[in-house]
VOGU-3710 file (C-alpha; in Angstrom, 3 decimals, decimal comma):
1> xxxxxxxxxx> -45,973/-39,310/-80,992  -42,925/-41,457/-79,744  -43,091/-44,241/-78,127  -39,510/-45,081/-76,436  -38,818/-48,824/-75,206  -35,341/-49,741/-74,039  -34,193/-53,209/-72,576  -31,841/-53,170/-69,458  -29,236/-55,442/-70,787  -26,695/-56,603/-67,981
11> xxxxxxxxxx> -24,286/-59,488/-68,531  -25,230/-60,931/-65,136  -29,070/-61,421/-66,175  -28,421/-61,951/-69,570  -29,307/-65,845/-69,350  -32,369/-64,667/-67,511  -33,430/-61,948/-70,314  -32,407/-64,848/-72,870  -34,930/-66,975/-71,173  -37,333/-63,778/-71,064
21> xxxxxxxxxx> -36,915/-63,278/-75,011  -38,427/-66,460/-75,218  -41,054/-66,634/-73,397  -42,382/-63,845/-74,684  -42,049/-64,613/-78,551  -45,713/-65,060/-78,465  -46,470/-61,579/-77,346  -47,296/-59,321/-79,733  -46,337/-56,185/-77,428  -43,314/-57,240/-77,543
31> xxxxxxxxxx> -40,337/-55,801/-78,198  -39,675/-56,533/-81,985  -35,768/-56,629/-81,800  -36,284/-59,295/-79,111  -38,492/-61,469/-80,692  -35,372/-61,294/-83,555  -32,838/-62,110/-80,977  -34,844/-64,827/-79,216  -34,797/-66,891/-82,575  -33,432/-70,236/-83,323
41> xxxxxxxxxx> -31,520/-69,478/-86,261  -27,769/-69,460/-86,108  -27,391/-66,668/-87,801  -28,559/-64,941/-84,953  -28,035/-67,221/-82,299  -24,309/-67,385/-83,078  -24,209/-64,141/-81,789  -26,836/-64,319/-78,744  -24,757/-67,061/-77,445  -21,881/-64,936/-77,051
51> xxxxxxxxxx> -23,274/-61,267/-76,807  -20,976/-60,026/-74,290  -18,259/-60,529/-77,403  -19,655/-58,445/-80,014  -20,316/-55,351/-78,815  -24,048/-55,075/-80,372  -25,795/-51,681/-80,712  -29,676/-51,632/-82,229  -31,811/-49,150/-83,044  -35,333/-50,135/-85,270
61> xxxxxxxxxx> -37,938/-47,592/-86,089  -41,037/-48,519/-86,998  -42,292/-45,668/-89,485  -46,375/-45,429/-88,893  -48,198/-43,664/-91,178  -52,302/-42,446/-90,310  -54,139/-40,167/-92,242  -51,464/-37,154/-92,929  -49,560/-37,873/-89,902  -46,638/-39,646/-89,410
71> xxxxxxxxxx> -45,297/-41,374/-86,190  -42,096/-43,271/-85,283  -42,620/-46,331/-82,712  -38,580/-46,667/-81,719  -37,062/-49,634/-79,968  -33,367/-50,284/-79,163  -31,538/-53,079/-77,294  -27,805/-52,355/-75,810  -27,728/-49,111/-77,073  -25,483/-46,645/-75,315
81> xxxxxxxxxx> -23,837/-43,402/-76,306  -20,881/-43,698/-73,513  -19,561/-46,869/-74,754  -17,392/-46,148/-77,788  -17,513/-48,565/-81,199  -15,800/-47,095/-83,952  -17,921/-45,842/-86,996  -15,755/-46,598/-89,627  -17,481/-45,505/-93,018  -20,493/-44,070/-91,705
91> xxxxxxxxxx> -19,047/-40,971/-90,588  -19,666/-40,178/-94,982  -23,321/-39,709/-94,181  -23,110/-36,732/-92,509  -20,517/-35,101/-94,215  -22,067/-35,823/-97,528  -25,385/-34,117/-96,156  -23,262/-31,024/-94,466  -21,130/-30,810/-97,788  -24,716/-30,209/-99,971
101> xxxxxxxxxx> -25,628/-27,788/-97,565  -22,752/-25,476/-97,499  -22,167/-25,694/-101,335  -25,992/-24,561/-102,098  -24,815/-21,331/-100,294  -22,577/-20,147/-102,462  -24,102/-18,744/-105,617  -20,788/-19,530/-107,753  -20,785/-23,015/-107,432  -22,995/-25,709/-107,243
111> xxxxxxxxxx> -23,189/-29,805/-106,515  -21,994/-30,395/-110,682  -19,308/-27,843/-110,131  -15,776/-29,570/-111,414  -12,890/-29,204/-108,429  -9,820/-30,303/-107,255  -8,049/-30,339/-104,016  -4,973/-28,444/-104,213  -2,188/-31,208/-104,905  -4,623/-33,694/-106,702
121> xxxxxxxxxx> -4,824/-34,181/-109,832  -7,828/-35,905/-109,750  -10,587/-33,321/-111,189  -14,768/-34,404/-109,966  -17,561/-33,041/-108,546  -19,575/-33,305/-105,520  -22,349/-35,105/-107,299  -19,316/-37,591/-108,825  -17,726/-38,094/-105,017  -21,423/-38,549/-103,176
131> xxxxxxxxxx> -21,887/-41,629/-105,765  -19,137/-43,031/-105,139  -19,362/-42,335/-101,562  -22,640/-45,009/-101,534  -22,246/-47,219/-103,935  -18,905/-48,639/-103,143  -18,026/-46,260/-99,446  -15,006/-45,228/-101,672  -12,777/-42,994/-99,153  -10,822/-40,539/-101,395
141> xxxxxxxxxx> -14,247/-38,976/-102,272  -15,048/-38,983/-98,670  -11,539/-36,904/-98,205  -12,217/-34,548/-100,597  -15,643/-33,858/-99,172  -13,509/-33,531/-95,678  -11,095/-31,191/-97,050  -13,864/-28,728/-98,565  -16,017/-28,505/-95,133  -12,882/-28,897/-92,287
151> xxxxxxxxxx> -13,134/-30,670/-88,937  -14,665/-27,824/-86,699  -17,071/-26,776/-89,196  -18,362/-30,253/-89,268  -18,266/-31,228/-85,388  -19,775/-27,256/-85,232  -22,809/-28,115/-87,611  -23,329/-31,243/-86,234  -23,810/-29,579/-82,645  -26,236/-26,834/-83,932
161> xxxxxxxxxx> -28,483/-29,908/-85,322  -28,307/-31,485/-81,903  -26,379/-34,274/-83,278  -24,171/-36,682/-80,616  -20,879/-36,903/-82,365  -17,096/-35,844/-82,970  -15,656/-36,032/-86,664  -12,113/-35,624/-86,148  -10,104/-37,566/-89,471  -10,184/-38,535/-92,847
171> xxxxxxxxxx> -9,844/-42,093/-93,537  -7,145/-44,886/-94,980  -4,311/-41,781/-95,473  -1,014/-41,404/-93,615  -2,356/-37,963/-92,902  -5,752/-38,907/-91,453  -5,415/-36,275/-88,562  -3,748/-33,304/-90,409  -5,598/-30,301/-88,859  -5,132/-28,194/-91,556
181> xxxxxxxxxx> -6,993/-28,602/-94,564  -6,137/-28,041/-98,332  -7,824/-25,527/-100,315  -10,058/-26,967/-103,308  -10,303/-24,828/-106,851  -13,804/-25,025/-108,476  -13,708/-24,833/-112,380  -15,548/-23,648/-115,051  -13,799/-24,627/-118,455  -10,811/-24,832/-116,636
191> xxxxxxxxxx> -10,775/-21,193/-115,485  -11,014/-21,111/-111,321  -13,752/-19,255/-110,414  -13,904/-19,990/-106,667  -11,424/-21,174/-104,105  -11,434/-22,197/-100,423  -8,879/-21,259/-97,812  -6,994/-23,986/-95,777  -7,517/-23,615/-92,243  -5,963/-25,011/-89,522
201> xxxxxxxxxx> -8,832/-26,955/-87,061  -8,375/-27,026/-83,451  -6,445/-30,040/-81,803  -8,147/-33,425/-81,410  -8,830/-33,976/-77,879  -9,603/-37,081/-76,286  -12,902/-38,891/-76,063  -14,513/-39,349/-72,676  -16,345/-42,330/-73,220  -16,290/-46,152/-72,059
211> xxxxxxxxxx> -13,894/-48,356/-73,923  -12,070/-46,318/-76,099  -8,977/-48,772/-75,561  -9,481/-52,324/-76,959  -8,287/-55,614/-77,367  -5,310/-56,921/-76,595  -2,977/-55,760/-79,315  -2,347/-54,269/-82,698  -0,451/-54,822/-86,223  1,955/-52,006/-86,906
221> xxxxxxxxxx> 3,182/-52,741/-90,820  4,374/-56,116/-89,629  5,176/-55,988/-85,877  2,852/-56,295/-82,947  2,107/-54,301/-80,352  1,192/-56,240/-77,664  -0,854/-53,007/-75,925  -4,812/-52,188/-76,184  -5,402/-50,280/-79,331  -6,863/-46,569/-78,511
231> xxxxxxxxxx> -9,569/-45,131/-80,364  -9,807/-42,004/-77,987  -8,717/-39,609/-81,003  -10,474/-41,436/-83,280  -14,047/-40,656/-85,122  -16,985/-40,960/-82,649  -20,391/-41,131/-84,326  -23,143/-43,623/-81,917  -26,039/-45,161/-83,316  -28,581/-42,622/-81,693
241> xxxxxxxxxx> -26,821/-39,897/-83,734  -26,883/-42,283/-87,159  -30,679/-42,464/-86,865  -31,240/-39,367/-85,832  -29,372/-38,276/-88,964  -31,625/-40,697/-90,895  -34,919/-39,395/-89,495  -33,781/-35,864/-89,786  -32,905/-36,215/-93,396  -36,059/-38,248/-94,333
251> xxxxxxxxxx> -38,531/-37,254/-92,313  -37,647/-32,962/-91,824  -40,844/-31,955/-91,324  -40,836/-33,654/-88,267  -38,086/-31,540/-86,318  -38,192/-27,729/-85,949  -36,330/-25,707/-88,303  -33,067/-24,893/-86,920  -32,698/-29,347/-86,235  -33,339/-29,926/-90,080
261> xxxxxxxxxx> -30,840/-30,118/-92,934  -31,405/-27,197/-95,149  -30,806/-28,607/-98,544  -32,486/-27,470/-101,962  -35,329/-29,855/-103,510  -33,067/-30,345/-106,120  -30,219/-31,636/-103,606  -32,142/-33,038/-101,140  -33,512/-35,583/-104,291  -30,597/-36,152/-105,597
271> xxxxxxxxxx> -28,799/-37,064/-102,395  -31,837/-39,904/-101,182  -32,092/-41,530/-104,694  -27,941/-41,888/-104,285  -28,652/-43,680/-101,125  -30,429/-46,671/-102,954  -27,838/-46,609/-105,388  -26,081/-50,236/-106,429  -22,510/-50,492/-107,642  -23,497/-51,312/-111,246
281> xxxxxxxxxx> -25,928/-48,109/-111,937  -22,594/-46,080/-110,517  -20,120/-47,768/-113,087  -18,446/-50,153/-110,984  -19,112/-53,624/-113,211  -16,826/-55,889/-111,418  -17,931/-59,230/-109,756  -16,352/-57,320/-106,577  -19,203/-55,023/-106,811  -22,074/-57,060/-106,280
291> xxxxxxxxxx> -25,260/-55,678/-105,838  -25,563/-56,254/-101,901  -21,929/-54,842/-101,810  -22,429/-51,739/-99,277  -26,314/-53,125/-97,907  -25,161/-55,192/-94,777  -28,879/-55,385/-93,356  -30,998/-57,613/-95,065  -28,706/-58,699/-98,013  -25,448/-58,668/-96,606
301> xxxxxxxxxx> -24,816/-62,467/-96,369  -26,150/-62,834/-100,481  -24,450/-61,621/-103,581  -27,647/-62,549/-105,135  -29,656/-59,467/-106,768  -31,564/-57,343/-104,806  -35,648/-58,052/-104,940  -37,282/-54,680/-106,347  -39,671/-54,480/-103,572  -36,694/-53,525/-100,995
311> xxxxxxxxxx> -35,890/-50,268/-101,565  -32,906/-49,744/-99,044  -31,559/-46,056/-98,878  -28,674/-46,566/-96,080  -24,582/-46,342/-95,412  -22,313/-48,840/-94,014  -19,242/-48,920/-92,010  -16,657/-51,856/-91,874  -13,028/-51,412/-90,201  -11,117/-53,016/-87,472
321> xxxxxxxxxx> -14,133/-55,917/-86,879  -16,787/-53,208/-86,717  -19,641/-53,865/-89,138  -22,649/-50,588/-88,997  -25,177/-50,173/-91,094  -27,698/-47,509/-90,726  -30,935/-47,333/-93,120  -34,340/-46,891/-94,377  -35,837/-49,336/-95,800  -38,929/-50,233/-97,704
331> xxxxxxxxxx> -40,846/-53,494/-98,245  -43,256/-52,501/-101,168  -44,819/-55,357/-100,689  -45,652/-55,452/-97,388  -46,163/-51,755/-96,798  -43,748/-51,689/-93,855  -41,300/-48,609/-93,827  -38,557/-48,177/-90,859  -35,470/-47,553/-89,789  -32,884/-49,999/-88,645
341> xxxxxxxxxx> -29,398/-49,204/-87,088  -27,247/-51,587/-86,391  -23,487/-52,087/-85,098  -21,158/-55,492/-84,297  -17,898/-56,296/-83,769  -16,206/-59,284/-85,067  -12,494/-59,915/-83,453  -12,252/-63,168/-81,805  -8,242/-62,751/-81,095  -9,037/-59,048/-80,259
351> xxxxxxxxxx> -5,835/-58,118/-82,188  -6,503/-54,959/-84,416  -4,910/-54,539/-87,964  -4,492/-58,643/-88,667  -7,286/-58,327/-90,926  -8,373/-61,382/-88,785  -11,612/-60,756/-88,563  -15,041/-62,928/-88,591  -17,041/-61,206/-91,271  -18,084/-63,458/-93,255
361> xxxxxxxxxx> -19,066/-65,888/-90,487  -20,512/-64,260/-88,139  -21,263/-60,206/-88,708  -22,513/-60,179/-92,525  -24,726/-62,822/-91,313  -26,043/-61,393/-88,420  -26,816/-57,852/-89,500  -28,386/-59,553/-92,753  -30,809/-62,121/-90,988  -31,150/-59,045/-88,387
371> xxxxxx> -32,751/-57,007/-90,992  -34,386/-59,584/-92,722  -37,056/-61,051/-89,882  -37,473/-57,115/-88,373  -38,700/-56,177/-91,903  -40,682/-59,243/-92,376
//
């Protein structure tokens, strides 16, 4: 059973849907992302005030639970698949799932199978890169796992799971758009026993979507360029597709067979207790790496520890001002279990590559007060 609500958001009647939110704080029908965004706080209201500026994008799913049955009870504000915000990091999601799924069909290799991508010297496994992937969104790993499945046979598996999206690049490499990917060795004892073929993907076309051109400039090493940045070539991954990728992973029984993820047990366990993973249980020790490093909703404003009754299984993206986060999360203590995706940008002087941007003001504490009164 789904129950669907979505607020017409216009910047002409926003003052009157402002005055709406509050009004109807009282009503218990009411739509829970709008009782968040009719509060008082300034963490939130920062961002109200000025909503036209910061591009926000909300999904929450209420996860209901009766007898053996399970339900979703979905609301959204602003959300909209032709208006483009770039994904940043959690494009990894999906290729970490797709990655698990091609390598359990290959009898010679598996998720602990040692590799390299031809050129690298760096020897891991899939297991190794998928760690690092959530507890600190570390990009080589996300390459390699790019490199092993290819652009078209990503965009191509996405599409047969009815997923909304276009991965076209790899991330922070002068190469990001090379169509032709390298060919990884698999190891055992340092003997290959498998490798891939490079292939050459087809040509990145253009996205078709609203504002794919933004701001008013952009940093080239040191220079400006005084012209709209475009994004058209870039990755394109909306928040319906994010939590659709959430619910399909978590929740497969739900969707016919031929929409679900076909991992092993095995896999499929070891990939969601990953997505709760914290920087220290992955090796990273640093004071960089504090526990609420890579969990934006709910504790992204905090470097304090995480409570143990949160259980928070979820990616994040952050690049160019953008701030995502997409997850399932648990409140042991008050029973509640849903799904929140989120997106924001933060880019006051809308100039892209400054590393200008107002994270720590403004988007960390946003999505974390965000995620903190909807899972209240």
């Amino acid at each position: 059973m789904l129950y669907l609500l979505k607020p017409i958001i216009t910047m002409r009647f926003f003052t009157l849907i402002t005055l709406f939110f509050f009004l109807s704080c009282n009503n218990e029908n009411v739509n829970p992302i709008e009782r968040v965004l009719s509060s008082n706080n300034p963490k939130i209201k920062t961002v109200v005030d000025a909503i036209e500026n910061h591009e926000v994008q909300i999904l929450f799913t209420e996860v209901k639970r009766k007898d053996d049955s399970i339900y979703f009870e979905d609301h959204s504000f602003q959300v909209d698949d032709n208006t483009y915000f770039y994904p940043a990091s959690t494009v990894k999601f999906p290729i970490v799932i797709l990655a698990l799924e091609k390598i359990s069909t290959n009898n010679l290799i598996d998720r602990n199978t040692i590799f390299n991508v031809e050129d690298d010297s760096t020897k891991t496994t899939v297991s190794k890169a998928i760690k690092k992937i959530f507890a600190v969104s570390d990009n080589a790993a996300y390459n390699r796992l790019f490199e092993y499945l290819g652009k078209d046979y990503i965009n191509k598996k996405l599409q047969e799971k009815g997923v909304n999206a276009r991965i076209s690049h790899r991330l922070s490499v002068d190469n990001s758009a090379d169509l032709k990917t390298k060919p990884l060795n698999f190891y055992n004892q340092n003997q290959v026993i498998f490798k891939t073929d490079s292939v050459i993907n087809q040509s990145i076309k253009s996205l078709n979507l609203n504002k794919t051109t933004k701001g008013k400039g952009y940093m080239v090493n040191d220079s400006l360029d005084s012209n709209p940045m475009d994004f058209s070539l870039k990755n394109y991954l909306p928040v319906t597709a994010l939590h659709q990728i959430m619910k399909q992973l978590m929740f497969p029984e739900l969707y016919p067979q031929n929409k679900q993820f076909h991992l092993t047990l095995s896999d499929r366990k070891f990939l969601i207790n990953t997505m709760k993973i914290l920087p220290h249980e992955a090796g990273y020790t640093s004071d960089d790496y504090y526990e609420s490093y890579v969990k934006f909703l709910v504790f992204g404003d905090s470097k304090k520890p995480i409570p143990k009754h949160i259980k928070i299984y979820n990616k994040v993206g952050n690049a160019y001002g953008y701030l995502t986060d997409c997850a399932y999360i648990i409140n042991e203590k008050t029973k509640k279990e849903c799904i929140i995706t989120a997106t924001i940008h933060v880019n006051k002087n809308q100039i892209f590559n400054d590393n200008v941007y107002e994270y720590d003001t403004v988007g960390f504490p946003f999505l974390a007060e965000l995620g903190r009164q909807l899972i209240e």
